[in-house]
matplotlib code that plots the C-alpha trace (Angstrom):
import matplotlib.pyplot as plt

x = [16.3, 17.3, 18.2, 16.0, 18.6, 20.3, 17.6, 18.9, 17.2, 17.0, 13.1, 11.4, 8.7, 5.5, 4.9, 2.5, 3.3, 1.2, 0.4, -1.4, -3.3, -4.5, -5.5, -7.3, -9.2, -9.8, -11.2, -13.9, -15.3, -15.7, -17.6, -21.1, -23.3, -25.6, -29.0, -31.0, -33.9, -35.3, -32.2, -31.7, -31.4, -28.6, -30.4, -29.5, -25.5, -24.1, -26.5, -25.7, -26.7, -24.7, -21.5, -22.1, -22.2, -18.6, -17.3, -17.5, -15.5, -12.8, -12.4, -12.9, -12.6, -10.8, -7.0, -4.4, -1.7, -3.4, -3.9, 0.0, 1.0, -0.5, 0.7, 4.0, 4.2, 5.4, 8.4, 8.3, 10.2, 10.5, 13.0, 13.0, 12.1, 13.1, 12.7, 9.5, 9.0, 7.7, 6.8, 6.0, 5.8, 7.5, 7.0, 9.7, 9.0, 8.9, 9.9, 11.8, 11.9, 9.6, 8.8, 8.7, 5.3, 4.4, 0.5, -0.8, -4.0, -6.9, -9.2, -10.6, -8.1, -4.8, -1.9, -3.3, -6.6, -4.1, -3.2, -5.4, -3.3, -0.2, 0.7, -0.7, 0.9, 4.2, 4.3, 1.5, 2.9, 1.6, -1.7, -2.4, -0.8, 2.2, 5.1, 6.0, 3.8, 5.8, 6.2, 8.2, 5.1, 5.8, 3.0, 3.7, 1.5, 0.2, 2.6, -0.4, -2.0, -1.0, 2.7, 5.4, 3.1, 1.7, 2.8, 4.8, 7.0, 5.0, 1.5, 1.3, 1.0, -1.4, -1.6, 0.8, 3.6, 3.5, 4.1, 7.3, 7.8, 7.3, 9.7, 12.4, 11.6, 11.6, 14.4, 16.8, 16.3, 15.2, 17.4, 15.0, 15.5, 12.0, 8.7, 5.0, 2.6, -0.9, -3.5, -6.9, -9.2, -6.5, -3.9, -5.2, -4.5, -1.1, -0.4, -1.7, 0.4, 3.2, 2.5, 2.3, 5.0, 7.6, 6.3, 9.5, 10.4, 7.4, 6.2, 3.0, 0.0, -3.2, -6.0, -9.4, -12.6, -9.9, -10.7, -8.7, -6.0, -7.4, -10.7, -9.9, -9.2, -11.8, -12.8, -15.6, -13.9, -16.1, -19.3, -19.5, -22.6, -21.4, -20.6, -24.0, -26.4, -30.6, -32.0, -35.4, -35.9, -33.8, -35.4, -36.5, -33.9, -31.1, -32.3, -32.8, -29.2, -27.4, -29.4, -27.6, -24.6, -24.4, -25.8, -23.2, -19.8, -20.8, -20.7, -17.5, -15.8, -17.2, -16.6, -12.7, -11.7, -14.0, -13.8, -11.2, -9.4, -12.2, -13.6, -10.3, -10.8, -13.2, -11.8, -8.4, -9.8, -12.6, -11.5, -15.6, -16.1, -12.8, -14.6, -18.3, -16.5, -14.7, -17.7, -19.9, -17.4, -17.0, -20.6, -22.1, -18.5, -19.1, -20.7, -22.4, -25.8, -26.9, -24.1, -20.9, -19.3, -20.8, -17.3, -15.5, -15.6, -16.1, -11.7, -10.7, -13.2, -11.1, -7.9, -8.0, -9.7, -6.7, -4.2, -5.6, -6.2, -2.6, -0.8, -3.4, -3.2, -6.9, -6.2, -3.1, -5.6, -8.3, -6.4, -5.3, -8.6, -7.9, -4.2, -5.2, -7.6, -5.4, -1.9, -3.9, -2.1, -0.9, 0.8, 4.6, 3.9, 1.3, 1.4, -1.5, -3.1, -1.7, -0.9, 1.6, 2.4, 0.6, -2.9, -5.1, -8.2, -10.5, -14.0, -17.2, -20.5, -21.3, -20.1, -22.2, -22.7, -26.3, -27.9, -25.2, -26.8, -24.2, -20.5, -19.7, -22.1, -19.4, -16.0, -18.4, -19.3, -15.4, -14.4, -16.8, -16.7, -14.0, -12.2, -10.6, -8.7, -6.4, -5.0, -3.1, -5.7, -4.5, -6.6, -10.2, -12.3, -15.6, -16.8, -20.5, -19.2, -17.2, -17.1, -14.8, -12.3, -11.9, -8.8, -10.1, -13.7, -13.0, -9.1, -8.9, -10.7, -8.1, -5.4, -6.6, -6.5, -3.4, -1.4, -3.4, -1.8, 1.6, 1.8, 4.3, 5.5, 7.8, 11.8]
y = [-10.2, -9.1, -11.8, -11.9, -12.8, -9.9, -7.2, -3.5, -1.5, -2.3, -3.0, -0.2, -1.6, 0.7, 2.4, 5.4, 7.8, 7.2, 10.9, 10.5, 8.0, 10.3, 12.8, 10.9, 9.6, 13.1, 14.5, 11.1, 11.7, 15.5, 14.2, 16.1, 13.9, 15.1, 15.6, 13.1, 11.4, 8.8, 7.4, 3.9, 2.6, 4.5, 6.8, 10.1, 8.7, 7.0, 7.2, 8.8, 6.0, 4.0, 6.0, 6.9, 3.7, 3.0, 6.0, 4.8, 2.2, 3.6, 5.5, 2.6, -0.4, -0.6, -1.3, 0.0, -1.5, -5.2, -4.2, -2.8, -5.7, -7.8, -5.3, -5.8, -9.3, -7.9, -6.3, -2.9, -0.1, 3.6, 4.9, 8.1, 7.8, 11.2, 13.2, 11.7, 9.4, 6.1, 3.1, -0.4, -3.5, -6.7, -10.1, -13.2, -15.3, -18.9, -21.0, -21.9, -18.4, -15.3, -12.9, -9.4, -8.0, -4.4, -4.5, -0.5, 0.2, 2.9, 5.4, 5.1, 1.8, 1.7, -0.6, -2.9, -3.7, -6.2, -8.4, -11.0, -11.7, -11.2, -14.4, -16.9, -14.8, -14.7, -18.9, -20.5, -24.0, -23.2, -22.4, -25.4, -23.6, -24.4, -23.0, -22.0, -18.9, -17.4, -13.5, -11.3, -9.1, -5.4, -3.4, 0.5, 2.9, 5.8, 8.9, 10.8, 7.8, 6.7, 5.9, 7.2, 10.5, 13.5, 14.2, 17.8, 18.8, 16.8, 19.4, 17.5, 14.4, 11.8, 8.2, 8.8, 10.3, 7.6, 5.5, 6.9, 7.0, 3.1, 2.8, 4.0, 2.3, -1.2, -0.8, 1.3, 1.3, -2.3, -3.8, -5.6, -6.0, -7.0, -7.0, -7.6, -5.2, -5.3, -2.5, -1.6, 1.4, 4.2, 1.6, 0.6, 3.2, 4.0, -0.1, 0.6, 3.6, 1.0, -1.0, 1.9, 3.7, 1.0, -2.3, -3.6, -3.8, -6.0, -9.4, -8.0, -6.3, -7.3, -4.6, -4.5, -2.4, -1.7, 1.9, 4.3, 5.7, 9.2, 8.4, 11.8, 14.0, 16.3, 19.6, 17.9, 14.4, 15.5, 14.4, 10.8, 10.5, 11.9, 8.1, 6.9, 9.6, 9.1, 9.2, 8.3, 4.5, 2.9, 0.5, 1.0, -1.7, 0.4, 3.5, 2.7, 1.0, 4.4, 6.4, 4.0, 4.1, 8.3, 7.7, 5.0, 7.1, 10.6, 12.7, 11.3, 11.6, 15.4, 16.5, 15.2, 16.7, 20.2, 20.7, 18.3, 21.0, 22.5, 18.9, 17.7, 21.2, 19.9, 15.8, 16.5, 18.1, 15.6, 11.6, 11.2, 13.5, 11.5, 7.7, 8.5, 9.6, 6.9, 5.1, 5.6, 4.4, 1.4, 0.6, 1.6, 0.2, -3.3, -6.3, -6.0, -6.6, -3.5, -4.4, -3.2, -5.5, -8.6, -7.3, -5.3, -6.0, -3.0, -3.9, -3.4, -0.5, 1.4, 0.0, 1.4, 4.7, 4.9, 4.6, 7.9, 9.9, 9.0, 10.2, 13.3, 12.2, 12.9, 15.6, 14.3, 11.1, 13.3, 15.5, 12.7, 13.0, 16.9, 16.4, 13.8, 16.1, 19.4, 17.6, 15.4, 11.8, 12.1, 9.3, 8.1, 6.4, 6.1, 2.7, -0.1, -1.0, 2.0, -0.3, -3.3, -5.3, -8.3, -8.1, -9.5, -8.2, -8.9, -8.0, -8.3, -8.2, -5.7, -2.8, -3.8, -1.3, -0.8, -3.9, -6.2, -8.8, -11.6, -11.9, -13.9, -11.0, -8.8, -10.2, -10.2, -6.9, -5.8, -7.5, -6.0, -2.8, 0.3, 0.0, -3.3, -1.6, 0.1, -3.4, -6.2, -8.3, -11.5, -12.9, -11.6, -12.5, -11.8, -12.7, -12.5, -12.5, -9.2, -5.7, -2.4, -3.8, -7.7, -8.4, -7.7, -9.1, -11.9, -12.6, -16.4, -15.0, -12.2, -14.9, -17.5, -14.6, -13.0, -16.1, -17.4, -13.9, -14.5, -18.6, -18.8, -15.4, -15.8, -16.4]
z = [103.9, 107.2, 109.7, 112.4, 114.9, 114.4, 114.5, 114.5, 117.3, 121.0, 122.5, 124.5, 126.5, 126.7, 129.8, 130.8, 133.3, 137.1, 136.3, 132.9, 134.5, 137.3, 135.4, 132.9, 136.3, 137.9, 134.2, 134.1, 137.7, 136.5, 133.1, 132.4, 130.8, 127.9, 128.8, 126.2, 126.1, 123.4, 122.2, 123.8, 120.0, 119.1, 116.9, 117.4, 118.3, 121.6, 124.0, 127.5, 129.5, 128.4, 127.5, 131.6, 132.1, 129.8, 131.7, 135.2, 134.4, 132.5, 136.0, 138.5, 136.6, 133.7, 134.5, 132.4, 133.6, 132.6, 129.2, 128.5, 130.1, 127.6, 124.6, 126.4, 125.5, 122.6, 121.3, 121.0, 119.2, 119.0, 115.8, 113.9, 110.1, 107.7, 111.0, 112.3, 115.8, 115.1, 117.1, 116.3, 117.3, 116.2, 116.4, 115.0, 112.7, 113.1, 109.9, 107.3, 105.8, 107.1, 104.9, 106.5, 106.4, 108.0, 108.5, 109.0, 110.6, 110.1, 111.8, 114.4, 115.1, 117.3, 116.2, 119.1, 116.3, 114.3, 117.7, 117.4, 113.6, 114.8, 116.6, 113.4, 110.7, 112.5, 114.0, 111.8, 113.0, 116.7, 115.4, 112.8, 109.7, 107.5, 108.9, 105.4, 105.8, 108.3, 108.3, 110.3, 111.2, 111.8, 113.5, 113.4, 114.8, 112.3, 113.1, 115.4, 116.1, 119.8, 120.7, 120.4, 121.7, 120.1, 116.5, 116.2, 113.3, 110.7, 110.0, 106.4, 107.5, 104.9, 104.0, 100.6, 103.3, 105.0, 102.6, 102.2, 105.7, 106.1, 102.8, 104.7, 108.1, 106.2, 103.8, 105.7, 108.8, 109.3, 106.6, 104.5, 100.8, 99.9, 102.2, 102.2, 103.5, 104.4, 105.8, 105.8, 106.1, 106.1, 105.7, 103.0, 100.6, 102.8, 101.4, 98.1, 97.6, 98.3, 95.9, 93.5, 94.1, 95.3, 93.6, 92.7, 96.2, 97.4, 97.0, 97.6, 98.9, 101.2, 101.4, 103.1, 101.2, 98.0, 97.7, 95.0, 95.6, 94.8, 96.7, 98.7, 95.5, 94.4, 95.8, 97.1, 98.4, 102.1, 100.1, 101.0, 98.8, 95.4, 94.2, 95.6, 94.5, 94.6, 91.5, 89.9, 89.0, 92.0, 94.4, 98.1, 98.9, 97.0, 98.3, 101.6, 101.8, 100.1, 103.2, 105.8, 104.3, 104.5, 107.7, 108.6, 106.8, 105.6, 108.8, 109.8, 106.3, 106.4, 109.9, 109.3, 106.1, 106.9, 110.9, 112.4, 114.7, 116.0, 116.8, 118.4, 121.0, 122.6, 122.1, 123.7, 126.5, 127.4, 127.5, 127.9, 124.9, 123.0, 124.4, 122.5, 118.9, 118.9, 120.1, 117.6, 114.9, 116.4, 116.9, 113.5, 111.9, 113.2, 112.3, 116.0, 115.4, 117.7, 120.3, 120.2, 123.1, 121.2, 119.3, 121.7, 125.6, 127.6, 128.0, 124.5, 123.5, 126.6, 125.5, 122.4, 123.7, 126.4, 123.6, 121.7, 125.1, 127.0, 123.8, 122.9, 119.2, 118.5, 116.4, 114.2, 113.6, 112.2, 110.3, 107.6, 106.0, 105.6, 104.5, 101.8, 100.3, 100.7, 99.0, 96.7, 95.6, 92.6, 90.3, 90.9, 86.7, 84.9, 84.0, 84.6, 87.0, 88.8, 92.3, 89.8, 93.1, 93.6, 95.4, 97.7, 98.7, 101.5, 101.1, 104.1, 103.0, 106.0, 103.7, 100.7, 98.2, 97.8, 95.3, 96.6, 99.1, 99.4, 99.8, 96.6, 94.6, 96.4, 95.2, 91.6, 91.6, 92.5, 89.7, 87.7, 88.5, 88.5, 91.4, 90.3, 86.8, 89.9, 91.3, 89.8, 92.1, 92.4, 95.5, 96.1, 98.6, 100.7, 103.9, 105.5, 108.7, 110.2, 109.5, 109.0, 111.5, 110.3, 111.1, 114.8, 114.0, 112.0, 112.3, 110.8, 107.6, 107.4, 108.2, 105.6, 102.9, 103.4, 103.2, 100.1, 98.5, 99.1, 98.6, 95.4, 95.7, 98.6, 97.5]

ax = plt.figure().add_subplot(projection="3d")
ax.plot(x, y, z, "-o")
ax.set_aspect("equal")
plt.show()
């Protein structure tokens, strides 16, 4: 393990030019608004009223410079990895031994979605904890995701790349023998495909949802429903939960893999257009209960929105989905279970599948069913509280789980 007093790189604070700034505010006070009527519940997508409303105040209101200042209080990084620009983050350990941990986020999240974990994994002692469960916690941002700025050079660019990517960063670059990793949504399967590929090198893996590592495979991965199909002799309940989950997933899933540049056109050009995609997302992905700043304050949704428009990364972000499908995954061995590193899973009961009602009939019906052959699970759990983003929605469940995986399996 690397010592932590003697970390390799130098910090680079974050800081976005007064220009960006001023253009982002010139290009909201020339937004046109949809013309809509009849969609005050959310129905037909974000409703203009009240994206006018979220727009205002990303020009008027919102201050950047408050919300880098708080990402400030942070180390920051920027390093090239096989060729490729990449920033993180990095907070110290405090304890008798931290165990590096690189956490990776998903779509539609920023590396700024893990900061409410970031401070109890790394000093547990300062928030009630053993300091025992110390990490040295690593926060990269997805290569055309935000920071270090648009993605060039890299038109390939998937989840199983990255893997390979954060491989380097964490053994070579950074100097660490062996490391933990956690990630969920499109993190997830880049930390799965760690603990496939480089298992030997980990003390383990934590993973939100669990899914495949060839969920994207398939010439027709875009069709969210082919694993939940209608068929004669199913319930209303069931049915009527498959039709919210396509409603919830399916046009997102398709629009990525099938149109994603034509999408980013019009995304990269509009911060207003940009604000209601990511919008929805966050709504319709969150345990909200119909309101999404019962989650996010009006703050963080344009915190994280300012970190995909000040960088133009819109369309490197969406093109994952595409890239996954078009160089599918394919195995590094073929033993089993294809991810051998130890692993945790953290489940919510917001992302049921249909006939699942509870969270303990959730971790039941994981262990039951197929996805559970591709881990060496070692730590499942459900929650009924929080959705798609946990770690941001329900961080002391996320906490709790993560350090139950690695208890005995630190040196």
């Amino acid at each position: 393990m690397a010592d932590p007093q003697a970390f390799p790189l130098e910090p680079r604070p974050i800081r976005v030019g007064e220009g960006v700034l001023e253009d982002l505010r010139v290009r909201l006070g020339l937004t046109r608004g949809a013309v809509e009527e009849g969609n005050e519940d959310w129905a037909y997508g974000v409703p203009a009223g009240y994206l006018a409303e979220l727009v205002a105040y990303w020009r008027d209101g919102f201050d950047w410079r408050r919300a880098e200042a708080a990402i400030n209080a942070y180390e920051h990084y920027e390093v090239e990895v096989a060729g490729v620009p990449v920033h993180f983050l990095r907070k110290a350990g405090k304890g008798p031994r931290p165990v590096p941990l690189i956490l990776t986020h998903g779509w539609p999240w920023t590396f700024w979605h893990w900061s409410k974990v970031i401070d109890p994994l790394a000093d547990p002692g300062a928030f009630g904890g053993d300091p025992a469960d110390a990490f040295e916690v690593i926060v990269p941002s997805l290569p055309g995701f935000g920071f270090p700025g648009p993605l060039r050079g890299f038109p390939d660019v998937n989840f199983w790349k990255v893997s390979d990517l954060w491989h380097v960063l964490m053994t070579e670059v950074l100097g660490y023998r062996r490391y933990a990793a956690g990630g969920c949504d499109v993190g997830g399967v880049v930390t799965s495909q760690l603990g496939h590929k480089y298992a030997d090198e980990l003390y383990g893996i934590h993973i939100g949802s669990g899914l495949p590592l060839d969920f994207f495979n398939g010439q027709r991965a875009w069709n969210f429903a082919r694993a939940m199909p209608l068929v004669e002799g199913q319930s209303e309940e069931v049915r009527a939960r498959i039709a919210e989950l396509d409603h919830r997933f399916a046009p997102h899933v398709a629009v990525h893999m099938l149109d994603g540049a034509t999408l980013s056109h019009g995304l990269s050009d509009s911060p207003a257009g940009l604000l209601a995609w990511l919008l929805e997302r966050w709504h319709a992905w969150s345990d909200d209960g119909g309101d999404v700043e019962s989650v996010f304050t009006r703050d963080d949704l344009l915190t994280h929105a300012t970190i995909f428009w000040v960088n133009n990364s819109i369309a490197t972000s969406v093109r994952y989905y595409a890239n996954a499908n078009r160089y599918p995954w394919t195995r590094s061995h073929d033993r089993t279970p294809a991810v051998e590193a130890p692993v945790g899973v953290t489940l919510v009961a917001y992302e049921n599948p249909p006939g699942i009602r509870t969270a303990a009939e959730r971790v039941e019906a994981f262990l039951a069913g197929p996805q559970a052959a591709w881990f060496n699970h070692v730590n499942v759990n459900a929650h009924e509280r929080g959705g798609h983003f946990i770690p941001w929605e329900n961080p002391e469940a996320w906490v709790d789980d993560l350090r139950r995986t690695f208890r005995g399996r630190r040196p």
